[in-house]
N, C-alpha and C positions, 0 to 999 in steps of 0.2 A: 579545428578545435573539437574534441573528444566529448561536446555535451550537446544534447537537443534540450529548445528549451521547451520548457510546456507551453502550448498553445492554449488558448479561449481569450472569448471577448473579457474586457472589465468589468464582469457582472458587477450585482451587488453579493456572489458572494466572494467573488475576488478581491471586492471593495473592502471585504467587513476582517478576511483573512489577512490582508495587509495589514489593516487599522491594530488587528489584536497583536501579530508582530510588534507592529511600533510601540504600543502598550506595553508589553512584556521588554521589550528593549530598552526603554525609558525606567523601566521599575530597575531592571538588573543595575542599570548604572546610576539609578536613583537620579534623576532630573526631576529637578523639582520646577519648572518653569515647561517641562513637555507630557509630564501624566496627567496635570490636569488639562491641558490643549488637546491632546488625544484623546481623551475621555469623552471629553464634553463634544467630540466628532462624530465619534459613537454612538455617543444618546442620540446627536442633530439627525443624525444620516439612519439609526434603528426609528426616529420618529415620522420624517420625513417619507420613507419607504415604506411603513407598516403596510402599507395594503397590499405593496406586492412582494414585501418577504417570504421566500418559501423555505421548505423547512431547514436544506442547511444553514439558511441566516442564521436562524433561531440557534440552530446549533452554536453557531461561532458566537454569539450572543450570550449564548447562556455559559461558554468556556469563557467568556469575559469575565461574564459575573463573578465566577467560580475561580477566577486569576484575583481576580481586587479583594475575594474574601481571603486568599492565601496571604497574600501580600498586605495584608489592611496594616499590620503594623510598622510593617515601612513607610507606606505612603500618610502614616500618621508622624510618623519620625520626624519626616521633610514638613511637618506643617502645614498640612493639604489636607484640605475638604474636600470631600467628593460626597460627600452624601446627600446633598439635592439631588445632583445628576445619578446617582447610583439609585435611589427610590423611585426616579423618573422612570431609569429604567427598568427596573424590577415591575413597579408598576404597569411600564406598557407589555412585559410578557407574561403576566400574570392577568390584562384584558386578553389578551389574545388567546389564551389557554380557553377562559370563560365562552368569548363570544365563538370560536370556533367548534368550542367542543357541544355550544347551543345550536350550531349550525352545519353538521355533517352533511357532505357532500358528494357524489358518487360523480365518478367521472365517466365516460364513454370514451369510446377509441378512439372514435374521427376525433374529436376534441383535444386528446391525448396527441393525435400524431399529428394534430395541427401544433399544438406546442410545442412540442420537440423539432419540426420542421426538419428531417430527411430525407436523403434521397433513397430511393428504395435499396440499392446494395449495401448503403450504410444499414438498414434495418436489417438487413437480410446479417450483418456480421454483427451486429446487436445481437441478435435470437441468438446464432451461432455460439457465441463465446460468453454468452448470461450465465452467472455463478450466481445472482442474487435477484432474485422478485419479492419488492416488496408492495404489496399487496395495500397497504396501509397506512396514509399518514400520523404519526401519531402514536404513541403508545398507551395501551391502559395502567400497564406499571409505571412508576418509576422507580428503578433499580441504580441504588446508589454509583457502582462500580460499572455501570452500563458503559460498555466501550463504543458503542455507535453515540452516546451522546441523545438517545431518545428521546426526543420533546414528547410533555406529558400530557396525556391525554388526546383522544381518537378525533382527529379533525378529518379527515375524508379516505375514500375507497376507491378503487378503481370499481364501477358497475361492475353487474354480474358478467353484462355482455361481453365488457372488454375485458375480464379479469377470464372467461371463457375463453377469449379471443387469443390472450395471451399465452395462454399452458395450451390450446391448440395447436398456436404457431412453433413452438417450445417442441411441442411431439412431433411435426410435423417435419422438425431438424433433426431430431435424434437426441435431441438435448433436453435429456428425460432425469437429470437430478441435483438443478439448482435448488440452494436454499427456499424458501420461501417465509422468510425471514430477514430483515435489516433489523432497520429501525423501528420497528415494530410488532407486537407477539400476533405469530400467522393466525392464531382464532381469534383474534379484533376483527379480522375479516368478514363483513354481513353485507346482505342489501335487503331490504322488504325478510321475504323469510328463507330466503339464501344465505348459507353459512359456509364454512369452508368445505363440511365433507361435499355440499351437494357439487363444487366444483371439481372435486379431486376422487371421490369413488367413480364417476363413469369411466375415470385415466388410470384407476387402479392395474390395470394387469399391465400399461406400458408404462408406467413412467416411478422412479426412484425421486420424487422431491424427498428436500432434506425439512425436515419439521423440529422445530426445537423451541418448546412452550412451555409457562408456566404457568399455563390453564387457568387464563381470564375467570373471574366471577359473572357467574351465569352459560357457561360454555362449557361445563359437564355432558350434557346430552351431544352436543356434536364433536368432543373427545371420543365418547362413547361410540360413537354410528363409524368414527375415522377407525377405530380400534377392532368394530365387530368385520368390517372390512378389510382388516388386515395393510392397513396404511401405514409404514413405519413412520414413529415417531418419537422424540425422546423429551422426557419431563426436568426441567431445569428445577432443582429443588434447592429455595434460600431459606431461610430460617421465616422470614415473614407467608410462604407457603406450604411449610414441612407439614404442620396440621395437618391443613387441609388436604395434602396431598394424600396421607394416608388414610384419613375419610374416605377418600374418594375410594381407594385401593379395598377399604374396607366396605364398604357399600356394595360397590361392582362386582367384586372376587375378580379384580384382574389386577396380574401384578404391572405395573407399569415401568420401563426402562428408564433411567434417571442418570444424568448430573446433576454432580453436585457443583455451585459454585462458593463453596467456603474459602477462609481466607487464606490458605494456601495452595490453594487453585487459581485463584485471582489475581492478577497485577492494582494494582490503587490507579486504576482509570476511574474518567465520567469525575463525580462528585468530590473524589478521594485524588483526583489530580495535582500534586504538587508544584509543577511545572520546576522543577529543577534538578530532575532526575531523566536518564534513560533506561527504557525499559520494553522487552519486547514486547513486538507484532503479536496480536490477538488472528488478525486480517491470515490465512493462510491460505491464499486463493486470489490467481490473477484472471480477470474477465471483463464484464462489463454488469452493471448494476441497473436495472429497471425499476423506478420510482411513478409514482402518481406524479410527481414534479420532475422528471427529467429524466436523462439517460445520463450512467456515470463509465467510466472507464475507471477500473481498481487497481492500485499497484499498493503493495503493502510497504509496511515502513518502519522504524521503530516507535513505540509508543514515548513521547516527548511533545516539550510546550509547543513546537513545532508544528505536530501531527497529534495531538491528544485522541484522535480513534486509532491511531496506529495503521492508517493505511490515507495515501491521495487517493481524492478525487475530483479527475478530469471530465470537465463537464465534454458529453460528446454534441457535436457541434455539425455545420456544414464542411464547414472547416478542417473535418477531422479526417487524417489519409487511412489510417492503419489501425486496426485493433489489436492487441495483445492477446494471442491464443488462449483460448481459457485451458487453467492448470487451477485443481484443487485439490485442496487437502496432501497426499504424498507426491504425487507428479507437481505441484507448486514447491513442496519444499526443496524439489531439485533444481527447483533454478535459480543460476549465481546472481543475485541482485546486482552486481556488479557490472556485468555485461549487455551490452546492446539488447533491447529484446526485439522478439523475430514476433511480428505482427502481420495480420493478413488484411490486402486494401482490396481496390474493385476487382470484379473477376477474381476473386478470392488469389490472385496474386500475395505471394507469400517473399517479404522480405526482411531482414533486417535493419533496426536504426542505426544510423552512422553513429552516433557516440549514447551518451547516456540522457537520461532526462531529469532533469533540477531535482526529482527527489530521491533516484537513485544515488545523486551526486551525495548529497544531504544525509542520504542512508551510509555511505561511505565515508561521509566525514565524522559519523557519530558512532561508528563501528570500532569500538576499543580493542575485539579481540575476545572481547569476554564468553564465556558461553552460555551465560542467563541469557544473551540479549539473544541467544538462537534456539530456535525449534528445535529438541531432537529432530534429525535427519535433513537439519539445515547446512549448508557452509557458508561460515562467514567469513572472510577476509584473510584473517589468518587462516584458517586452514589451506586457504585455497595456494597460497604461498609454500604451502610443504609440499607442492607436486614439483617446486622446485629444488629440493634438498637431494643431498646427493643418494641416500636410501630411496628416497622414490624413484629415482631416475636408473637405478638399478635393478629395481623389482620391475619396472616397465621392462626393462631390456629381458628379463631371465621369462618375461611374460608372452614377449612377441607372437611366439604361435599360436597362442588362446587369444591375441587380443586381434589379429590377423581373423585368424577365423570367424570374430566377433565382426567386424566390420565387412564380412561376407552377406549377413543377414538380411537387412536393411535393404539390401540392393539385387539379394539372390533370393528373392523367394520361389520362383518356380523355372530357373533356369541356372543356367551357367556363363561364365564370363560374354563367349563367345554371342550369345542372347543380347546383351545390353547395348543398348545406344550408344553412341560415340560420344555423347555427355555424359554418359555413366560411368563410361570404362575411366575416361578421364579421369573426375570426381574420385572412383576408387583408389587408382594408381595415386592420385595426390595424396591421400586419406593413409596409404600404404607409407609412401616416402616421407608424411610428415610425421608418424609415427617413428621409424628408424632414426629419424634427424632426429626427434624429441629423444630420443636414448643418447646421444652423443655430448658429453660433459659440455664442449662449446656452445652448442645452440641452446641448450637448457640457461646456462649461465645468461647465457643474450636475451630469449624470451623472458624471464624475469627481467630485467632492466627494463625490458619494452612495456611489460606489464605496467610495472611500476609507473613511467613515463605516460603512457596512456591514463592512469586513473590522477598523479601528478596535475595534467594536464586540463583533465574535466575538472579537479576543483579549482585551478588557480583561473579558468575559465566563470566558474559561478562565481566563488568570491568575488569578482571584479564587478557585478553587477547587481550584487546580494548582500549592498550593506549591513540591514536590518536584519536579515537572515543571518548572517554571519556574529552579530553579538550578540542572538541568540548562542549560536553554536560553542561561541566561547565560551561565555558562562555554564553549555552542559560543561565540558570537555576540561577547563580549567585545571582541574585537579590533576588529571592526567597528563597536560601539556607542562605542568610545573615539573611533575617528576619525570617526567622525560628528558626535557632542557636540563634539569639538576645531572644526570645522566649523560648526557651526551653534547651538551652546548657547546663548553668548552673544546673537544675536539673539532667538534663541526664548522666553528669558528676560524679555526684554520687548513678546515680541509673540503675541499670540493664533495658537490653529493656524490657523484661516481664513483668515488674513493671509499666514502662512507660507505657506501651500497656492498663494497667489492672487500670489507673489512673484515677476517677473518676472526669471530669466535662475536661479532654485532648480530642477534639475531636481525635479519632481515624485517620481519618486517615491525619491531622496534623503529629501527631508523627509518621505515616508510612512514611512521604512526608520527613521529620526530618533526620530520618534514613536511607532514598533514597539518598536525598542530604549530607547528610553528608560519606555516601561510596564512592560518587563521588570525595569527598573531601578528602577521605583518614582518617574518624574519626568513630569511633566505630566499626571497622573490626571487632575485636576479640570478643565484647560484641554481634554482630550480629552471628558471628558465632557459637556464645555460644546457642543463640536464636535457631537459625537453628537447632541446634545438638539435642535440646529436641524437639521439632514441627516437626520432617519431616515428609514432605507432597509430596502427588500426585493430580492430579487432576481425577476424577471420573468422565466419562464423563457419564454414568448410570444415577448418581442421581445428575450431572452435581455440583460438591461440590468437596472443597480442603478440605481431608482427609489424615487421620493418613497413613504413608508409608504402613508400616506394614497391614495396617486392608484391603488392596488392594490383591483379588483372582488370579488376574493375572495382572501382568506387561505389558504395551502398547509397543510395538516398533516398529522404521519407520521413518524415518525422509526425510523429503524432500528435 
């Protein structure tokens, strides 16, 4: 089977991210005998746990809220009360905002890395591949369209010591320019009278943190001291700080570098959440996340009732073999969300995953194609499909010598063939042959098939275990599985997929999109699996191509 699933224990926030699925599933199909049993689960289990909710509960909690207000007039339709339970819980996170934000709390390391509980290589690939420190639980804003989902208000810090300890160890890998920013604005950061510069000017000359604020009230002077030291960092500018912001600019006489996040900059995440749209990835950046409350491993994702921050996360655990290389910003948007990701475990052993992981799959089932839902200098799905048309498999060919010498690089930096290891030469000579196979009309034809069967394969694999999840996915996707079916049913009806697939002037991946949506839907199971049963396929991360099972030297395993 072509999918890993995600691993971690059933926290409580695994607990609360089920519960809001069932929620959201129960509204879509309008059950008036399971929104209020799910509800009232919710409040029991946000009550019962208050004291040790950490902040992504809150998160999922407060995307409840923010579903039942979208939804109130449905769930008024069906004749259902919720509003004891709904003021019950408003009320308990609106003490918690209070009592926390009365009682900030700094944390220290030892403390810290007793929580997280690793073993030292896993921290060692923590630092490694960190895209995000944040610094802060809690936010001093709160920003309507906030895509992390910001619980409001400053509940605690990492100490000076360990907030030291950490951009130390940070410098000390070479991993000199994660965020330092989530869920949280990086100048909410203080302890006694430590502020952010005093952490980040002594790391000035080595280290690129990414800083992106919209200069807390009362945090002008340590702007200021971050600024006269030439600390990059850039001003988020919303209409509720434009003022101020140019006060300040006028004040200082320093121009300050700015986004803007107006409203067509913006996607309607956070508050403005609809839950019945998809919408891209905010997330552009794979690694691992360092929190006051945990260690997260990031994979991005489309923004949906699903994923309302537009990216998972995997809590990292004992548990956990492999991390996902960190890639941000334009080296992230090169990689296929489709494919296996190559992660690196103990001994910084570097491997690929045998198939995909649930929210890859998840990301593949909600991929219509569109190119809102992609980053410039993303490919999504369909494109990835036109490296099998017959133009591209042409320009490959009239290409060979440039792409020949390109695949020299990588392997020849200070010598020549006869220099390389006998795994090298290998690897190369493979690298070589599968590029000339890829020019040949037959094998192109086949690797799509295989392709197809492979990604086939990982969803009818989740669906089967992903009830809840699955009617979500229907109700996004519904529009588009109607018109497709109106399109293509009728034939499909009487013709095998492999036929379909092989059907001259169907664009391709239509009929894949056909097939996707219609498993969702509970139609062609058996004609897919038929498909499946002759195509299996792996993914070859060598000559990076979905190939025949069989024709694979060794088997990949590892799952994250």
């Amino acid at each position: 089977m072509n999918r890993c699933k995600n691993s971690g224990p059933r926290d409580d926030e695994t607990v609360l991210e089920d519960l809001k699925n069932r929620f959201l599933a129960a509204i879509y199909r309008k059950d008036p005998e399971q929104i209020p049993q799910i509800y009232q689960r919710i409040v029991d289990h946000a009550r019962q746990g208050n004291l040790r909710l950490n902040e992504n509960c809150e998160k999922i909690l407060r995307q409840i809220q923010t579903a039942f207000l979208r939804f109130h007039d449905v769930i008024v339709s069906l004749q259902i009360d919720l509003s004891t339970p709904f003021h019950e819980l408003k009320t308990l996170l609106s003490h918690r905002v209070r009592t926390r934000q009365a009682q900030v709390t700094h944390i220290d390391f030892k403390h810290w890395q007793t929580r997280i509980n690793l073993d030292a290589w896993q921290m060692d690939r923590v630092f490694e591949n960190a895209i995000t420190i944040q610094l802060t639980s809690g936010c001093s804003h709160f920003c309507r369209r906030c895509n992390e989902w910001a619980i409001p208000g400053v509940r605690s810090h990492f100490s000076f010591q360990a907030a030291e300890a950490i951009l130390a160890r940070l410098t000390a890998l070479n991993n000199t320019d994660p965020a330092l920013y989530g869920a949280s604005d990086p100048l909410d950061w203080e302890h006694g009278p430590y502020t952010l510069a005093d952490l980040l000017i002594p790391l000035a000359r080595r280290t690129r943190f990414s800083l992106l604020t919209k200069v807390p009230r009362e945090k002008k002077t340590t702007l200021v001291r971050l600024i006269h030291h030439q600390i990059p960092l850039s001003i988020s500018v919303t209409d509720r700080n434009r003022d101020r912001i140019a006060a300040l600019e006028a004040d200082t006489g320093i121009e300050l570098q700015k986004q803007h996040d107006s409203d067509d900059l913006l996607i309607p995440a956070g508050l403005d959440e609809d839950f019945t749209e998809i919408k891209s990835s905010i997330t552009d950046a794979y690694g691992t996340e360092i929190t006051p409350e945990g260690v997260y491993i990031i994979i991005p994702t489309f923004t949906s009732a699903l994923y309302p921050m537009g990216h998972k996360k995997l809590r990292v655990t004992r548990k956990t073999t492999g991390f996902p290389r960190k890639k941000i910003g334009r080296h992230a948007l090169l990689v296929d969300y489709f494919k296996p990701l190559e992660v690196t475990g103990e001994q910084h052993r570097s491997f690929h995953l045998p198939g995909l992981l649930d929210v890859q799959v998840e990301t593949l089932l909600l991929d219509t194609g569109s190119m809102d839902l992609s980053p410039p200098g993303m490919r999504n799905l369909k494109e990835y499909f036109t490296i099998f048309d017959e133009p591209a498999r042409k320009r490959r060919k009239q290409m060979t010598p440039s792409i020949l010498r390109g695949l020299k690089h990588p392997l020849f930096p200070s010598g020549r063939y006869h220099t390389l290891k006998e795994d090298q030469k290998q690897q190369y000579r493979r690298k070589i042959a599968a590029h000339l196979d890829f020019c040949k009309k037959p094998v192109v034809i086949q690797s799509r098939m295989h392709a197809a069967a492979f990604f086939l394969d990982a969803v009818l694999g989740y669906l089967a275990g992903h009830d809840v999840q699955k009617q979500i996915i229907a109700r996004l996707i519904r529009a588009e599985a109607q018109h497709l079916e109106s399109m293509y049913g009728p034939m499909a009806g009487i013709t095998e997929p492999k036929q379909m697939f092989s059907t001259a002037g169907h664009p391709f991946f239509d009929i894949f999109r056909y097939y996707v949506t219609g498993l969702v839907f509970d139609r062609h199971t058996q004609g897919i699996r038929r498909f499946i049963q002759t195509h299996p396929a792996v993914y070859d991360p060598v000559l990076d191509r979905f190939v025949p099972a069989q024709s694979t030297q060794k088997m990949i395993t590892g799952c994250t």
